[in-house]
C-alpha positions as CSV (number, residue, x, y, z in Angstrom):
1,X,-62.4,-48.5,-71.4
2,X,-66.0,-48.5,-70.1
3,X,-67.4,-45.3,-68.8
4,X,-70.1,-46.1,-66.2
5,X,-73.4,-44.8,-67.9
6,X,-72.4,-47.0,-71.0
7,X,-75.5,-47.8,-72.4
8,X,-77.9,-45.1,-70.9
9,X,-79.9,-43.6,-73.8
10,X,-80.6,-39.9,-73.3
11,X,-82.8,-38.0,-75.4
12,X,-81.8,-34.1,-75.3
13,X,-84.4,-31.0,-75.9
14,X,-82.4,-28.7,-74.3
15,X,-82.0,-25.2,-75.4
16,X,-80.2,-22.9,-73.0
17,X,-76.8,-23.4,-70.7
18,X,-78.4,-25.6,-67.8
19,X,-80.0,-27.8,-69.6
20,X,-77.1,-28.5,-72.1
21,X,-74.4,-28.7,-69.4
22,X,-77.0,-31.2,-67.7
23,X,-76.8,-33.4,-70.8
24,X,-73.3,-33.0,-71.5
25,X,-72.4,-34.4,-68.0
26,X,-74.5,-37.3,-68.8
27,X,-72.9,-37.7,-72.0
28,X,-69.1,-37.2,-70.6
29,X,-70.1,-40.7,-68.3
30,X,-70.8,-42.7,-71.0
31,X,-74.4,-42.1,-72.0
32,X,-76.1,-42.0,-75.7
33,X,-77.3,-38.5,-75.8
34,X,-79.1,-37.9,-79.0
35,X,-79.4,-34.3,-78.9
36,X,-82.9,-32.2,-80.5
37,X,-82.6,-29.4,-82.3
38,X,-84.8,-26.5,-84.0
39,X,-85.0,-26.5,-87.2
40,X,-83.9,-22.3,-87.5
41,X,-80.5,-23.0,-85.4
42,X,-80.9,-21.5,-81.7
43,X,-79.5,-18.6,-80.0
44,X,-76.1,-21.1,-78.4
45,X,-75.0,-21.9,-82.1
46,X,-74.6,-18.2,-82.7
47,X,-72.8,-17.1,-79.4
48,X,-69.2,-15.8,-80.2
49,X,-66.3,-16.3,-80.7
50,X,-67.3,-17.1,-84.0
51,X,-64.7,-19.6,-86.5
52,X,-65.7,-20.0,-90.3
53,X,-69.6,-20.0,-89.4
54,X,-69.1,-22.6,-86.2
55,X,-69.7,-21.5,-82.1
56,X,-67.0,-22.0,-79.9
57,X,-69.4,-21.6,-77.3
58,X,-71.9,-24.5,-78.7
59,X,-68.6,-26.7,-79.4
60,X,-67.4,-26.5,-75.7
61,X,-70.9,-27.8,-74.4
62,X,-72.1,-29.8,-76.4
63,X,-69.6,-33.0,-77.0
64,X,-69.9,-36.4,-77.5
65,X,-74.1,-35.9,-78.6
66,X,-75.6,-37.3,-81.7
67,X,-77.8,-34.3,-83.1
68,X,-80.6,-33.6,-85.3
69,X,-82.9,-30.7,-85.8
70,X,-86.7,-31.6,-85.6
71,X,-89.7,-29.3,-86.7
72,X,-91.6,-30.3,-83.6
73,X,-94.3,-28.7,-85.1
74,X,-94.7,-30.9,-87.9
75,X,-96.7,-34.4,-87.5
76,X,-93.9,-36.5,-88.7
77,X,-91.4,-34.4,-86.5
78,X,-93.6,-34.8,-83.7
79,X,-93.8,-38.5,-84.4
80,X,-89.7,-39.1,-84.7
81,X,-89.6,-37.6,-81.1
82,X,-91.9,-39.7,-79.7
83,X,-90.1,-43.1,-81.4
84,X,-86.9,-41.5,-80.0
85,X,-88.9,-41.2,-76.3
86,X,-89.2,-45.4,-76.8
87,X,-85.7,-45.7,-77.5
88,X,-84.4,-43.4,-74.8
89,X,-84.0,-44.0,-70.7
90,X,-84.5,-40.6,-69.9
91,X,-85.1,-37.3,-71.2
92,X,-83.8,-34.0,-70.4
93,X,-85.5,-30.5,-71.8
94,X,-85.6,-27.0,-70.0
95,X,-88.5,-25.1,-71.6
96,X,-91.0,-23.2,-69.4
97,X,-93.4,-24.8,-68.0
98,X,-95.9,-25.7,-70.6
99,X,-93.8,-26.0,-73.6
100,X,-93.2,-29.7,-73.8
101,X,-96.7,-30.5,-73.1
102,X,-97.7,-28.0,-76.3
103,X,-95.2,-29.7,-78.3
104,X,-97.2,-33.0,-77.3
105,X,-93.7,-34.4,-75.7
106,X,-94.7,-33.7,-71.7
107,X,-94.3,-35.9,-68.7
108,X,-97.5,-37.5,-69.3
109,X,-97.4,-37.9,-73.1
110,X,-93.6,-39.5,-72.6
111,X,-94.7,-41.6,-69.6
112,X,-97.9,-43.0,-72.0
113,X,-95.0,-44.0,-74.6
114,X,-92.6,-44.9,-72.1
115,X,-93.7,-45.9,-68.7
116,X,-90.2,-46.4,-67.0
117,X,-89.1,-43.0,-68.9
118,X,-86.6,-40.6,-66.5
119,X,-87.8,-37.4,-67.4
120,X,-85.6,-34.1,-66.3
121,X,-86.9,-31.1,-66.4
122,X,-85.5,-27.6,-65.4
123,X,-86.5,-24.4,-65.1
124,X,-86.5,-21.0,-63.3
125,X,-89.0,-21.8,-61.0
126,X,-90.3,-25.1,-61.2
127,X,-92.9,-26.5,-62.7
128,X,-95.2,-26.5,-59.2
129,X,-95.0,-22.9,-58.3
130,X,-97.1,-19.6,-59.1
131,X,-93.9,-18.3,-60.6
132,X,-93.6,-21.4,-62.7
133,X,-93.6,-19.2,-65.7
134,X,-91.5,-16.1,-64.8
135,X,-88.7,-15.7,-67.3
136,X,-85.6,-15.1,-65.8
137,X,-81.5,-15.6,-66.1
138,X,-78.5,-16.4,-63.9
139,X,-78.0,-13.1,-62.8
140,X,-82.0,-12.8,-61.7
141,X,-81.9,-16.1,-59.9
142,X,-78.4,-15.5,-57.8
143,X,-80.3,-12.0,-57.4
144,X,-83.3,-13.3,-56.0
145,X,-81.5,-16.2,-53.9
146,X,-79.4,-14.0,-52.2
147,X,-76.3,-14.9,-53.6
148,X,-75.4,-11.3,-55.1
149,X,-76.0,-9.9,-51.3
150,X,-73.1,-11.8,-50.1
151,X,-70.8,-10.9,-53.1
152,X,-70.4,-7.1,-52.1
153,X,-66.6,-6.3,-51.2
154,X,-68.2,-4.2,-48.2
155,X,-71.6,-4.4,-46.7
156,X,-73.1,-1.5,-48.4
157,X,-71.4,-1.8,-51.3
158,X,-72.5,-3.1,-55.4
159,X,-72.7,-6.5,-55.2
160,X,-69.7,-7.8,-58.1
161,X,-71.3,-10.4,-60.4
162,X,-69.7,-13.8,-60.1
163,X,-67.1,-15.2,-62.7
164,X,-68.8,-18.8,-63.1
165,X,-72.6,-18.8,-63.8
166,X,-73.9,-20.3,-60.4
167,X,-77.5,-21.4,-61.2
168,X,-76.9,-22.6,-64.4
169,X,-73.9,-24.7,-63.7
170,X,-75.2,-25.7,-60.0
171,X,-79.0,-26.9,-62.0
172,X,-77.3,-28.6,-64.3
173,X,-74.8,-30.3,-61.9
174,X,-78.6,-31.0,-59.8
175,X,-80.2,-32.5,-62.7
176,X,-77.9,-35.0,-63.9
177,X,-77.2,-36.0,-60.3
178,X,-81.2,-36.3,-60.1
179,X,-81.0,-38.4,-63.6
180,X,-78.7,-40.9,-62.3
181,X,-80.4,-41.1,-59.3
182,X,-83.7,-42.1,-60.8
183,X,-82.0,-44.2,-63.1
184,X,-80.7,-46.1,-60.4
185,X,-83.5,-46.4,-58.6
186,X,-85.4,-47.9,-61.7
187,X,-83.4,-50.6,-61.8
188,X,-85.4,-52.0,-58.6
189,X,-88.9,-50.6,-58.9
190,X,-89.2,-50.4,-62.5
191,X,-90.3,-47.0,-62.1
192,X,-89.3,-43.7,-64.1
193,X,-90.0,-40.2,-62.4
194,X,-90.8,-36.7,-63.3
195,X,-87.5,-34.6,-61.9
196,X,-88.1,-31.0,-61.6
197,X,-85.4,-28.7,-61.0
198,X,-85.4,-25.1,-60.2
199,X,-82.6,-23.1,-60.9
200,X,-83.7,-20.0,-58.5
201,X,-83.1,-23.0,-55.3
202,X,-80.3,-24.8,-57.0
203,X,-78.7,-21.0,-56.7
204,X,-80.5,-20.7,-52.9
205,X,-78.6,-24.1,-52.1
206,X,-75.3,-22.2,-52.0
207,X,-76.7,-20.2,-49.0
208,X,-76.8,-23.7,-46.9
209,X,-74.8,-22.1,-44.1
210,X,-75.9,-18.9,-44.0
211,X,-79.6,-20.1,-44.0
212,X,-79.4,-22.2,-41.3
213,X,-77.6,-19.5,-39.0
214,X,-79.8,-16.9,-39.5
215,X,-83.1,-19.1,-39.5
216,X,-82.3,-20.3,-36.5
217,X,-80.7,-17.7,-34.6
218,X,-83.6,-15.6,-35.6
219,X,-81.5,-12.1,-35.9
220,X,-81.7,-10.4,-39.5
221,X,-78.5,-10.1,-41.6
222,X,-77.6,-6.2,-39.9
223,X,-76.9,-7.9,-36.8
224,X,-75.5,-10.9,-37.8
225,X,-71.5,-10.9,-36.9
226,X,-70.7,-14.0,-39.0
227,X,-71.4,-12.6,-42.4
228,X,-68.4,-14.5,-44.1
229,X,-66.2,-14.7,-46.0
230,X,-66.2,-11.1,-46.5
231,X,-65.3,-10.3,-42.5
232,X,-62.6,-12.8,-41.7
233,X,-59.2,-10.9,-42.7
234,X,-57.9,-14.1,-43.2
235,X,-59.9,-15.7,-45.8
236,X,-59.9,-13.1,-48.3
237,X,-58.3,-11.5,-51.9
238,X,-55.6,-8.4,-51.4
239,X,-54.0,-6.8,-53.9
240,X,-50.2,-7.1,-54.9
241,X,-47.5,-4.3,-55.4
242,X,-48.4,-5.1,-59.2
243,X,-51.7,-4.8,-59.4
244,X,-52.5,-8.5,-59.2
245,X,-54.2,-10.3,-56.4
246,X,-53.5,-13.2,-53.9
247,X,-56.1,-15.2,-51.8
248,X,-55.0,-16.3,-48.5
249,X,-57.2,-18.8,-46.2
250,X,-54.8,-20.0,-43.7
251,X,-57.4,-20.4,-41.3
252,X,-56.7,-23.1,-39.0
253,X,-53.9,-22.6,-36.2
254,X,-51.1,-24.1,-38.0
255,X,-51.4,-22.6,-41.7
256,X,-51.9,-19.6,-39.5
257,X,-48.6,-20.0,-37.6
258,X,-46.5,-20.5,-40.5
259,X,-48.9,-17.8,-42.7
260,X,-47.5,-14.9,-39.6
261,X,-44.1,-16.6,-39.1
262,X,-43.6,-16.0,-43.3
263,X,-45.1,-12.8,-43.0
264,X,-43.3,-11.1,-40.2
265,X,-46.3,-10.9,-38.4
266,X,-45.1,-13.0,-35.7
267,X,-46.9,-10.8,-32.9
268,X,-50.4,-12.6,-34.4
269,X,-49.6,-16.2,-34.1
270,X,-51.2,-16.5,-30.3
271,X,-54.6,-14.2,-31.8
272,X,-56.5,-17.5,-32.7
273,X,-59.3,-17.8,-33.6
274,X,-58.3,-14.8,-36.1
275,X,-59.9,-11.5,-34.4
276,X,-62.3,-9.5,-37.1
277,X,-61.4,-6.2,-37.2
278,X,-61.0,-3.8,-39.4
279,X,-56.9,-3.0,-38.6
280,X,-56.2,-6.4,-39.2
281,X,-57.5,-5.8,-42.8
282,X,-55.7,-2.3,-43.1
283,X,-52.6,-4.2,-41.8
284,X,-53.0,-6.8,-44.6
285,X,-54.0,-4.6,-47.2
286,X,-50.7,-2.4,-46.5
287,X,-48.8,-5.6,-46.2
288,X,-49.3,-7.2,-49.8
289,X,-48.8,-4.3,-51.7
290,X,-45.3,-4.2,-50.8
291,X,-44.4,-6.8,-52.9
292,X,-45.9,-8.0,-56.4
293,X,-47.4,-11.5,-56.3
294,X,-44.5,-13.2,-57.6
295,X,-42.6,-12.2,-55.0
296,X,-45.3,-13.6,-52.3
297,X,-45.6,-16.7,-54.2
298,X,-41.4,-17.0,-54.0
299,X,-42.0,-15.7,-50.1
300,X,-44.8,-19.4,-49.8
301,X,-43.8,-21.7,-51.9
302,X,-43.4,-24.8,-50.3
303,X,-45.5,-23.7,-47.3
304,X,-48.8,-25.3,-47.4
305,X,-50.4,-22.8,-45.5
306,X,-53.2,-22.0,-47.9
307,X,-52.1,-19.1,-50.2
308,X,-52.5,-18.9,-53.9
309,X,-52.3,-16.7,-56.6
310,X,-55.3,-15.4,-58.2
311,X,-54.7,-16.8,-61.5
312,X,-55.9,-15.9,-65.4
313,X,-57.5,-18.8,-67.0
314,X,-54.3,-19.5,-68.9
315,X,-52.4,-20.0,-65.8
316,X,-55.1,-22.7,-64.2
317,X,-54.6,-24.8,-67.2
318,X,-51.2,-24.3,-66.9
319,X,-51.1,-25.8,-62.8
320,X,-49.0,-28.7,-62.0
321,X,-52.1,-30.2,-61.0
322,X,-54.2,-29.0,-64.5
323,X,-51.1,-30.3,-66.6
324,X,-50.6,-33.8,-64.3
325,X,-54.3,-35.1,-64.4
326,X,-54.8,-33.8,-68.0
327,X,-57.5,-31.4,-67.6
328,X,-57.4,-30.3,-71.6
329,X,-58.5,-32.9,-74.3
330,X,-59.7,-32.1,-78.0
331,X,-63.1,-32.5,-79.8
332,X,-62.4,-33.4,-83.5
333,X,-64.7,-31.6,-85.9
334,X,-64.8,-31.8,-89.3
335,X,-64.4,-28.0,-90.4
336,X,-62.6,-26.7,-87.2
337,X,-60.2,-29.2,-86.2
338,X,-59.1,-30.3,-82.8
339,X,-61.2,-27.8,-80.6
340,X,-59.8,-27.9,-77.2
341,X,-62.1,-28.7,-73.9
342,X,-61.9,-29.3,-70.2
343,X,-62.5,-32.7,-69.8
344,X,-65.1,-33.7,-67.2
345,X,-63.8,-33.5,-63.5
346,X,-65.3,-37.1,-63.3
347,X,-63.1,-39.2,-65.3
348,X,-60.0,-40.2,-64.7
349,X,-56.8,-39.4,-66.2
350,X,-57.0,-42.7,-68.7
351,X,-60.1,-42.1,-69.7
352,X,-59.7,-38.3,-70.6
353,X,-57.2,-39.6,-72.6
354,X,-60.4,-40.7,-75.0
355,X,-63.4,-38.7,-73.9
356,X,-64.4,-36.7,-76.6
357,X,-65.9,-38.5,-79.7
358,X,-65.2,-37.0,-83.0
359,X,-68.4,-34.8,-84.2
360,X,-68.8,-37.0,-87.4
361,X,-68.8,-39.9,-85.9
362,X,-71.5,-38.5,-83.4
363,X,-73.4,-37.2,-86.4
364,X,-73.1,-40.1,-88.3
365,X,-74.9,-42.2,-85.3
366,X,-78.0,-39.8,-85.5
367,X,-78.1,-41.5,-89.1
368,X,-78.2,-44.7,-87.9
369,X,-80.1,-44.2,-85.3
370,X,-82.7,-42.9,-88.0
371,X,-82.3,-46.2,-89.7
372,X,-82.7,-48.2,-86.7
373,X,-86.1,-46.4,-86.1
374,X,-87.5,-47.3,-89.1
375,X,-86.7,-44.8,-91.3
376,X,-85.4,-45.6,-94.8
377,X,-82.6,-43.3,-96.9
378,X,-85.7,-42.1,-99.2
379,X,-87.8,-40.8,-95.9
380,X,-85.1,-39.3,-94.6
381,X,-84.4,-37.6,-97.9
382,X,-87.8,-36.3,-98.4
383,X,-88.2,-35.2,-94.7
384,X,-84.6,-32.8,-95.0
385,X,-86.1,-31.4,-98.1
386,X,-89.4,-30.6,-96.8
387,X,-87.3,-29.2,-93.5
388,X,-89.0,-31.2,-91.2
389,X,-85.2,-32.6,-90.3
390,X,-82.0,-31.4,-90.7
391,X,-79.0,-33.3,-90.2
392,X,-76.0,-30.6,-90.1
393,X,-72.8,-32.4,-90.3
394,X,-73.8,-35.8,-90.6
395,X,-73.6,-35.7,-94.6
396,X,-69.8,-35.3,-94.3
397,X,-69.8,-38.7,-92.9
398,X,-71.9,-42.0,-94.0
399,X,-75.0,-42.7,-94.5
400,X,-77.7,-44.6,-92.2
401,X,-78.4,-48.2,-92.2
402,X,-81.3,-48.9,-94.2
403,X,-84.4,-50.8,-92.8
């Protein structure tokens, strides 16, 4: 089966969780992603949990990639990246600003090798601002875009810091929609592009709604009465009998009409639109705790009126839905095994079925690759002994074609 970005080439410099996810996304619809990495392995090969010396956390984000580690310092390594930025469609990195182009692999230096090259990069800031080379993480940028504000269970209360890292995945979602973009519009002009994401307004792009309200309404966030989802009573978390939690969002008129008819709350069915007030919440609040979720889940089920459980990891994977469209698939690698991954949300159910190729097989590409650049079994040899390339799992599978 064909995945839709078969035969895409994709060169990857990325170092940190945007970039990489950016890439992977690319790489889960079919692309060639030959991924670049330092020679001194970087901070994601060493994140825990840790199994006989290999990341989890690099193994779940970084599938289906060829890889090699350059010395991008070094002449030659600086001249395998720049025969790789020939071969490739597009490139993807995430340095600061400045970076690539000391590295001699910017935007213009790729464009001069590659004049139709689709070149992705993201950042904190973007490259074009005066805070283009402020360092910063997920937590400053959903900080700074107001995200956190809108987290707090009460308004004057500490914002709680979301489960799901929202810049990073929402840049890297942005990027690889940006890549395809651009690739597509190559195809008629002929043209690459310089993309140039920033992860403080893919995190600001969440606030869509709320932007537009108070930007045009003109009244600051102390008088605004809409400040949802934390003031409608029913859209909201409250806790169970046993200490776990159930969301309810039963809020239009008929999924609130069964919600109070289930309930006992029958004296609420005419009150829509849902009144905000705080008794409504005390009146909720009082109501779920006297039962534990399972017995509110036995009280809805079959009800389609928007209530579910707040569930542990475990139990997502373990949905009818998670189990039907086979949400789990494994990544073969040679010293861990079947390591087990969400497949991409993108494919279908057939084509999970086969969307993870096995780590030596990807590491045995970069070999070839190699070859097909040029590069004969004796240069590669030297170059791994005078670390200007490493190859890490490739040796565990064959060797590259030679010239």
């Amino acid at each position: 089966m064909t995945l839709p970005l078969t035969g895409i080439k994709v060169l990857d410099f990325t170092h940190l969780l945007p970039g990489e996810v950016c890439s992977t996304v690319l790489a889960d619809l079919g692309c060639e992603v030959m991924r670049i990495e330092p020679i001194t392995p970087g901070l994601g090969s060493k994140l825990p949990p840790i199994v006989e010396g290999e990341s989890l956390y690099y193994w779940s984000i970084h599938r289906n990639k060829m890889r090699i580690a350059i010395d991008l310092k070094h002449t030659e390594g600086q001249e395998i990246a720049h025969k790789l930025i020939q071969w490739a469609d597009a490139v993807v990195e995430n340095f600061r600003p400045g970076v690539m182009k000391r590295l001699g692999i910017s935007y213009p230096e790729a464009r001069k090798l590659n004049e139709a090259i689709v070149y992705c990069s993201i950042s904190g800031y973007g490259h074009d601002t005066s805070w283009s080379n402020r360092p910063g993480h997920d937590l400053n940028f959903i900080a700074e875009s107001g995200v956190l504000d809108v987290t707090r269970l009460d308004e004057n209360g500490r914002p709680a810091l979301p489960g799901a890292l929202i810049s990073d995945y929402m840049s890297a979602l942005y990027g690889a929609l940006a890549v395809v973009s651009a690739l597509f519009a190559k195809q008629s002009t002929g043209q690459g592009k310089h993309i140039d994401i920033s992860m403080f307004e893919s995190a600001l792009s969440t606030q869509q709604i709320m932007a537009t309200a108070l930007s045009y309404l003109g009244i600051s966030k102390q008088q605004a009465t809409f400040r949802y989802p934390s003031e409608l009573p029913h859209y909201s978390v409250y806790e169970c009998k046993d200490g776990r939690h159930i969301a309810i969002a039963p809020l239009e008129a008929p999924f609130w009409k069964t919600f109070c008819q289930k309930t006992g709350m029958t004296d609420l069915i005419e009150h829509h639109p849902v009144p905000i007030y705080p008794a409504l919440v005390e009146r909720f609040k009082n109501l779920f705790k006297t039962k534990t979720l399972a017995q509110w889940m036995d009280v809805f089920d079959g009800t389609n009126c928007c209530v579910s459980p707040v569930n542990t990891i475990d139990e997502a994977l373990n949905t009818i839905p998670a189990v039907e469209k086979s949400v789990m698939a494994n990544l073969e690698h040679p010293t861990l095994g079947p390591i087990p991954q969400i497949a991409s949300p993108m494919l279908s159910s057939e084509e999970r079925k086969q969307a993870f190729t096995p780590v030596a097989d990807s590491d045995a590409a970069a070999l070839r690759l190699l070859g097909e650049l040029g590069y004969t079994e004796q240069q590669i040899a030297r170059m791994r002994e005078e670390k200007i390339i490493e190859l890490r799992h490739a040796e565990r599978s064959q060797k590259p074609t030679p010239s």
